[in-house]
Every structure is written in C-alpha cells, then in structure tokens.
Backbone as JSON, one array per atom type, in Angstrom:
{
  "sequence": "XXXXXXXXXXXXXXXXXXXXXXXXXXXXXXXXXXXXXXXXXXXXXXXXXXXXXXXXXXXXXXXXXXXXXXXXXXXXXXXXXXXXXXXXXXXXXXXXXXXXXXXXXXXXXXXXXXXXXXXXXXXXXXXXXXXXXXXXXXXXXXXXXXXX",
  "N": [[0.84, -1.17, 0.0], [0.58, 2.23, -0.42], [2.7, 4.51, 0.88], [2.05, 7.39, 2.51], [2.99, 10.92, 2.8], [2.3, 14.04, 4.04], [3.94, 17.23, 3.68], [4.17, 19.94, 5.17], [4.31, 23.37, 4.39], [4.96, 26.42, 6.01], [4.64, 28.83, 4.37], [2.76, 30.57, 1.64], [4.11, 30.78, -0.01], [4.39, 30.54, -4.11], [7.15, 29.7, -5.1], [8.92, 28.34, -3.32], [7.17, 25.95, -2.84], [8.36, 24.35, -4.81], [10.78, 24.43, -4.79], [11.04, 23.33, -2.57], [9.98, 20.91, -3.02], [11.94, 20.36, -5.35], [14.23, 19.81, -3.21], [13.27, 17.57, -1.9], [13.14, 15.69, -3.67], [15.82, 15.44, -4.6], [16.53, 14.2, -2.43], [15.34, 12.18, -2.13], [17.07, 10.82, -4.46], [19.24, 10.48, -3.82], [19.15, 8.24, -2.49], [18.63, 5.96, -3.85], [16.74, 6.47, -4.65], [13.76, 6.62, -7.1], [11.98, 9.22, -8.95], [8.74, 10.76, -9.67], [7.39, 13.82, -10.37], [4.44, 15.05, -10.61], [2.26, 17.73, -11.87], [-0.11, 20.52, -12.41], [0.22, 21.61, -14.93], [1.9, 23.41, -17.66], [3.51, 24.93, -17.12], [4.58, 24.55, -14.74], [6.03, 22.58, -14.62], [7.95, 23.3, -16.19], [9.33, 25.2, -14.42], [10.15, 23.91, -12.31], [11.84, 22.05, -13.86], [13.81, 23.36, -14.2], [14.59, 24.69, -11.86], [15.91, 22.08, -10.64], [17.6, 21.82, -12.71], [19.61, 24.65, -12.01], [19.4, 24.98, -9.91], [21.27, 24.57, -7.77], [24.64, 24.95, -8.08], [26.34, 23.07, -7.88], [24.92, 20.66, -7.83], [23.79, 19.17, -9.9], [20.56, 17.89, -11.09], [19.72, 14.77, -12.53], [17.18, 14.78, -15.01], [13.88, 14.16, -17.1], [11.36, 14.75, -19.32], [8.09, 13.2, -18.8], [6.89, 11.6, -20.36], [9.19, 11.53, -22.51], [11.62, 9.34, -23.75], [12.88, 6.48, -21.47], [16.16, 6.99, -20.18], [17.61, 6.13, -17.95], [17.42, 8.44, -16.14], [16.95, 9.55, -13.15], [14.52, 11.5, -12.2], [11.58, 12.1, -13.33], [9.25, 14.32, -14.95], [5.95, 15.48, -14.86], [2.52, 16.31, -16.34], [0.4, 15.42, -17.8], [-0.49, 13.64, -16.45], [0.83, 10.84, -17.09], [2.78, 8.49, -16.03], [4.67, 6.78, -16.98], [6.92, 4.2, -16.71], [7.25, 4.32, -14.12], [6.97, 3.9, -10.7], [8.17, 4.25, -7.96], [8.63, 6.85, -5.9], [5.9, 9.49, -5.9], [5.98, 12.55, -6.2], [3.18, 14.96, -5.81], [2.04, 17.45, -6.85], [-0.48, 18.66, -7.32], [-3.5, 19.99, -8.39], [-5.63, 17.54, -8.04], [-5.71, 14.59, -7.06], [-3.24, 12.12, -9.06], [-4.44, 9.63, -10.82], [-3.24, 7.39, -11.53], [-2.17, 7.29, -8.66], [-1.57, 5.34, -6.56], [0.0, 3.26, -7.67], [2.32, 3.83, -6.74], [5.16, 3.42, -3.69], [5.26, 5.76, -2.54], [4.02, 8.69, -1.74], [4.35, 11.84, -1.82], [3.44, 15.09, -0.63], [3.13, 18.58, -1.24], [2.98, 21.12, 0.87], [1.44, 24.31, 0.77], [0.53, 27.35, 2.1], [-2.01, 28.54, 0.81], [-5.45, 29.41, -0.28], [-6.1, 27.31, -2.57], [-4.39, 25.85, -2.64], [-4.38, 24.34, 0.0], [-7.3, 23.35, -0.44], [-7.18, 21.87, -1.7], [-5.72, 19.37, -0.14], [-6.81, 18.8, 1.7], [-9.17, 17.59, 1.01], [-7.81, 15.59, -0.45], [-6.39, 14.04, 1.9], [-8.25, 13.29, 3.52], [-9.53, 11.95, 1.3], [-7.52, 9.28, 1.17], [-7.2, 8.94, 3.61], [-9.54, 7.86, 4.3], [-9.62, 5.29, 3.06], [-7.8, 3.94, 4.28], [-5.23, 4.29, 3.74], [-1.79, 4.7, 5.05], [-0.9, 7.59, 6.55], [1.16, 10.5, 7.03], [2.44, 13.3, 8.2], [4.43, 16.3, 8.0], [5.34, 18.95, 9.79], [6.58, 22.06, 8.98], [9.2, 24.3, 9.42], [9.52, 27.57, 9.3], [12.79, 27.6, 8.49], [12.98, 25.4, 6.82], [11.64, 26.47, 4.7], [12.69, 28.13, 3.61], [13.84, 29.03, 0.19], [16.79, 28.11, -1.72]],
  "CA": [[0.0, 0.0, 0.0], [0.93, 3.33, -0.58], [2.57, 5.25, 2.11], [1.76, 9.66, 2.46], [3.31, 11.99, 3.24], [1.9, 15.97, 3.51], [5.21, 18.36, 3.79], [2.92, 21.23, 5.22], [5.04, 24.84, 4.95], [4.01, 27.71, 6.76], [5.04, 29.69, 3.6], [2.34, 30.56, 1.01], [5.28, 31.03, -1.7], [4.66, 28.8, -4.58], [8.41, 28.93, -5.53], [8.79, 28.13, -2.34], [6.77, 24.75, -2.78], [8.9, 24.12, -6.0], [11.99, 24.56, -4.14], [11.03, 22.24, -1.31], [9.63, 19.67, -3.89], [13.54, 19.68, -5.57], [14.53, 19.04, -2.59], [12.5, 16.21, -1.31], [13.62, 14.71, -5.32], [17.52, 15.18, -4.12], [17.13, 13.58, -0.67], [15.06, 10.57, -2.73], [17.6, 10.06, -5.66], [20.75, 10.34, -3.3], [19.05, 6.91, -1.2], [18.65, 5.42, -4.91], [15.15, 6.22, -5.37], [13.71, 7.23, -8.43], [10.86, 9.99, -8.63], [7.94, 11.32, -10.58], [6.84, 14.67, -9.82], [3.56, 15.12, -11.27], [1.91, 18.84, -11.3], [-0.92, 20.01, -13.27], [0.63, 22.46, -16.12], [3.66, 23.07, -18.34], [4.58, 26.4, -16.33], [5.1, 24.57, -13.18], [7.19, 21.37, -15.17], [9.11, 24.63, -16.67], [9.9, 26.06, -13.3], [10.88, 22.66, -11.41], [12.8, 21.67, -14.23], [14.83, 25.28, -14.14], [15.35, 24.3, -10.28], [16.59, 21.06, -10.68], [18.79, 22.07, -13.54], [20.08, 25.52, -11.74], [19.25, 25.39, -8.1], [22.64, 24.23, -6.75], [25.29, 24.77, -9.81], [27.65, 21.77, -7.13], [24.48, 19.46, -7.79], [22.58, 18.98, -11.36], [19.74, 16.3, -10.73], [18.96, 14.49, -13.99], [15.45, 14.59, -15.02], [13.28, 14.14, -18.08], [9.48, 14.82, -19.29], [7.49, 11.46, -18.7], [6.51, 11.36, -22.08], [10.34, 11.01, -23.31], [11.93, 7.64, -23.65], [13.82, 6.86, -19.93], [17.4, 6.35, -20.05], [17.77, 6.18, -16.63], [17.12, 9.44, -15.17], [15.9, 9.22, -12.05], [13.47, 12.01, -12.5], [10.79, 12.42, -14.38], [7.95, 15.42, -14.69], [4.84, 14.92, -15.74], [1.78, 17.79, -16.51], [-0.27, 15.02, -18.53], [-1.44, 12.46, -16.5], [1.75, 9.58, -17.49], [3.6, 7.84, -15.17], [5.59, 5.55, -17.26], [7.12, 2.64, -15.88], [7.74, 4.68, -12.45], [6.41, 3.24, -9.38], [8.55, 4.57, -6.46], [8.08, 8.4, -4.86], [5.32, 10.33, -6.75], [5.57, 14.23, -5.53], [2.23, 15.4, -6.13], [1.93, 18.94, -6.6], [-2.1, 18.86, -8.42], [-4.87, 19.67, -7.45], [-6.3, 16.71, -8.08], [-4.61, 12.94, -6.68], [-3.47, 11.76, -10.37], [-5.24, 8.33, -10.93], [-2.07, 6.21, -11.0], [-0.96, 7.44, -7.5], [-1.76, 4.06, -6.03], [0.93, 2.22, -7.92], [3.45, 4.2, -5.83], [5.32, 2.86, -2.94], [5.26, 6.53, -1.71], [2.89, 9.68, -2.1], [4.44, 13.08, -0.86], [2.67, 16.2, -1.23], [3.98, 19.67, -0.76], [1.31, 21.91, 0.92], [1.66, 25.78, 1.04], [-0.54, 28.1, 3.05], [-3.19, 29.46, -0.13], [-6.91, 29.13, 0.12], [-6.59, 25.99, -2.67], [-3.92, 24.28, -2.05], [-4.99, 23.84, 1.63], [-8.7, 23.22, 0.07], [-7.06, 20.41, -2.45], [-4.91, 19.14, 1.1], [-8.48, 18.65, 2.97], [-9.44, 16.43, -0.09], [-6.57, 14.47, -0.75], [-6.16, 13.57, 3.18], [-10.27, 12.6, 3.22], [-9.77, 10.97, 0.54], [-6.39, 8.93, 1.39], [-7.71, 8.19, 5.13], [-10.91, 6.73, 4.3], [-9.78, 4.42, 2.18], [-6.91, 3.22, 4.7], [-3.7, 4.77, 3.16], [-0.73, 5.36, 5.9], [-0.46, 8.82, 6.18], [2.36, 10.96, 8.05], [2.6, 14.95, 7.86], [5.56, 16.99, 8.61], [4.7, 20.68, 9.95], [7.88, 22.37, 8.84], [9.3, 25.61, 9.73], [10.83, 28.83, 9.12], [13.81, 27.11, 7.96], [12.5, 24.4, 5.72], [10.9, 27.24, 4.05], [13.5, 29.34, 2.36], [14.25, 28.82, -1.32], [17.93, 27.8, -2.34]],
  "C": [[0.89, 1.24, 0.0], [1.1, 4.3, 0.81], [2.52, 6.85, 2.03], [2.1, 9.79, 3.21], [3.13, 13.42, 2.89], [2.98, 16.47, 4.31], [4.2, 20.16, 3.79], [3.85, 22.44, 5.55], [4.25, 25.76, 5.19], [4.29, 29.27, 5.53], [3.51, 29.59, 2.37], [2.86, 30.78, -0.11], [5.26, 29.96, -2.39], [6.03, 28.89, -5.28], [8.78, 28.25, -4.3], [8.69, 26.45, -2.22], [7.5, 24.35, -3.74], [9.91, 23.76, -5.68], [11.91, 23.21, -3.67], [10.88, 20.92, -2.1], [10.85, 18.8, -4.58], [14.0, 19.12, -4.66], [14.09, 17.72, -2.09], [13.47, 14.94, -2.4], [15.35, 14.39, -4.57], [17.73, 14.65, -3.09], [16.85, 11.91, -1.31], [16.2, 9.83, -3.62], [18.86, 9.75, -4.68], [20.3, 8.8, -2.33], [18.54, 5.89, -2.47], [17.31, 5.16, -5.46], [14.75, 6.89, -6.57], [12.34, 8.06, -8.41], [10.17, 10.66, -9.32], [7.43, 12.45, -9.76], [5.71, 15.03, -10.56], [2.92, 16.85, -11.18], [0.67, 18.64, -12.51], [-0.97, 21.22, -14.83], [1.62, 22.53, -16.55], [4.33, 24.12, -17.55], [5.49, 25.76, -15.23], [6.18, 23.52, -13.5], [8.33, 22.09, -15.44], [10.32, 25.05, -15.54], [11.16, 24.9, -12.51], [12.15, 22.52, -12.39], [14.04, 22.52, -14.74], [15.46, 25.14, -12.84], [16.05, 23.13, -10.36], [17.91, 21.19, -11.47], [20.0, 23.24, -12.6], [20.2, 25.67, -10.42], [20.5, 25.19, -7.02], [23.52, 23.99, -8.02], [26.25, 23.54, -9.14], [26.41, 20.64, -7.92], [23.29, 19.92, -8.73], [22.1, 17.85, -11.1], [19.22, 16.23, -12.14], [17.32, 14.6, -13.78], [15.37, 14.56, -16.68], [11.82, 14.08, -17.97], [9.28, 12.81, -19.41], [7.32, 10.74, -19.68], [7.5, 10.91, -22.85], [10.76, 9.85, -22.96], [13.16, 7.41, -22.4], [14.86, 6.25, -20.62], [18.35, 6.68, -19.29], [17.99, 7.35, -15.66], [16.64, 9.39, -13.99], [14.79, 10.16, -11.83], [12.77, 12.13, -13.48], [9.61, 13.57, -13.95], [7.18, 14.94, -15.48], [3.86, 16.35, -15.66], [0.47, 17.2, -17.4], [-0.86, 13.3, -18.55], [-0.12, 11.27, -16.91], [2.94, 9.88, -16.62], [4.69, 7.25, -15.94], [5.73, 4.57, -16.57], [7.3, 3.05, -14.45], [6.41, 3.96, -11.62], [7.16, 3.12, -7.98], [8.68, 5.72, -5.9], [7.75, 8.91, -6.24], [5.48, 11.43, -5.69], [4.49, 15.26, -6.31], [2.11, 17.26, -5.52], [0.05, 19.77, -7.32], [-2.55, 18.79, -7.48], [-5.6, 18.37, -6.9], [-5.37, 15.32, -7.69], [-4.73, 12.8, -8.2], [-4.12, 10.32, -10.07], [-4.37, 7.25, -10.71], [-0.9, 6.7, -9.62], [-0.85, 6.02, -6.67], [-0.39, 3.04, -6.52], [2.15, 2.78, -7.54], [4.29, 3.46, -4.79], [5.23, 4.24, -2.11], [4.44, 7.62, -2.59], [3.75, 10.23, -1.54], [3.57, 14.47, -1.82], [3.04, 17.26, -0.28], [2.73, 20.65, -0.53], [2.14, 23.63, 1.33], [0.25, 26.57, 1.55], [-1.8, 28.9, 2.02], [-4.64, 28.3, 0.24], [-6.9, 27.74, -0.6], [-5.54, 25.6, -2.94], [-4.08, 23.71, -0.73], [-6.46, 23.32, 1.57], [-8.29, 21.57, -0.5], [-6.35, 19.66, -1.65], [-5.9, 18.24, 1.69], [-8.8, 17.4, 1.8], [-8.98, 15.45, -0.33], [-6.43, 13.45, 0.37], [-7.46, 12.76, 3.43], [-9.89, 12.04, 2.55], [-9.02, 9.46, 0.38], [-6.93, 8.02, 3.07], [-8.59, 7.6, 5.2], [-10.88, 5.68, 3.37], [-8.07, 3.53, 2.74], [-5.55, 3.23, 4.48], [-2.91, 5.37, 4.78], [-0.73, 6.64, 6.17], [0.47, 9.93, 7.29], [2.13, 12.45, 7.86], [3.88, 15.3, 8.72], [5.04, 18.44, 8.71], [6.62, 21.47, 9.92], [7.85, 23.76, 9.04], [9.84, 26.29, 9.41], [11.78, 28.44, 8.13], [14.1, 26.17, 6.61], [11.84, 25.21, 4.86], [11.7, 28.04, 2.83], [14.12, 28.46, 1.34], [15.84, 29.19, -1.08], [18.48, 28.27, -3.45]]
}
C-alpha cells in the first residue's frame, strides 16, 4: 500500500513549494530512489525543471518529461497524467490525486498556506484516510521554508 506523506510549509510562496519539492527529489535520488513529480501544467514542469537544472550549480539532478523515452534518469515530470514505468516516490503537486498514484510505494505532497492548495490538502487527506492509506505529515518551519 501506498505510504503519504503531507510536507505542510508555513510559507504561502509557490516557488517556495517548487523549491522544497527539488529538494524532497535530491534527498530521494541520493538513497537510490527514483521519482515522478507530477503537477498540473507546463509552467510549473518549466519552473521545477529550471530548479533542478540551476538550483545548486555543485548538484545537477537528472530529469526528463514522462513522455520522453527513460534512459535512466531518475526524474521524471509529468503535466499530462503519465507515469511511465515509475512506481517509487510520486511528488504530487495537483490539485487533483493523479489516478495512477496508487501504484506508488510513496505519495508526498507539498502543501503551502493558499486558500486551494490547503482546500485540495483537505481532499486528498479525506480521501487517502478513508480508504486506509498510511499517512504521516511533517509541519515544517521557518527554515525548511526558504528557497535555495
């Protein structure tokens, strides 16, 4: 079963959540995990994959769109709904749970302080707990907040 995790910042900055989301990706790939970050537009695939590329010029994290053919990246973005063959940490940044979050071994989701991502939070968690999913939250602070 799928284990969750909500990464709840006290920051309403969505680079902010973008930031934090690279990171989460660089703590997963450095323990040899491999990770789909799913969102739900090309701006925000744009942005991440501008952080990942630029955000630490010591540490470039491969990545590729979901859609392109893997050869062995350990990231992938998505903006259209496809997983590929992944099936170990999705970082859900949509509104909406994508449909293949279940074939995860891990869910994280990056929550920032706005009216809807805290309404799509309430949803996700309801929807995740009543149906028996693990679920953990981290309340992070101050510190875990500032962009890199």
């Amino acid at each position: 079963m799928t284990e969750v995790d909500f990464y709840i910042l006290s920051s309403d900055d969505h680079h902010k959540r973008l930031a934090f989301a690279c990171r989460l990706c660089e703590k997963a790939i450095s323990t040899g995990r491999r990770v789909l970050i799913a969102t739900d537009d090309a701006a925000q695939v744009d942005a991440i994959a501008h952080l990942l590329t630029h955000q630490r010029p010591e540490s470039y994290l491969p990545w590729r769109h979901s859609h392109v053919a893997d050869r062995g990246e350990p990231i992938a973005l998505d903006c259209k709904g496809e997983c590929g063959d992944h099936h170990d940490v999705l970082i859900s940044l949509c509104a909406q749970l994508p449909d293949y979050f279940s074939r995860f071994a891990r869910l994280a989701e990056v929550v920032i302080q706005t009216d809807t991502v805290l309404a799509a939070t309430r949803q996700h968690w309801s929807f995740l707990g009543a149906r028996g999913y693990p679920i953990r939250h981290h309340k992070l602070g101050r510190a875990h907040n500032q962009a890199r």
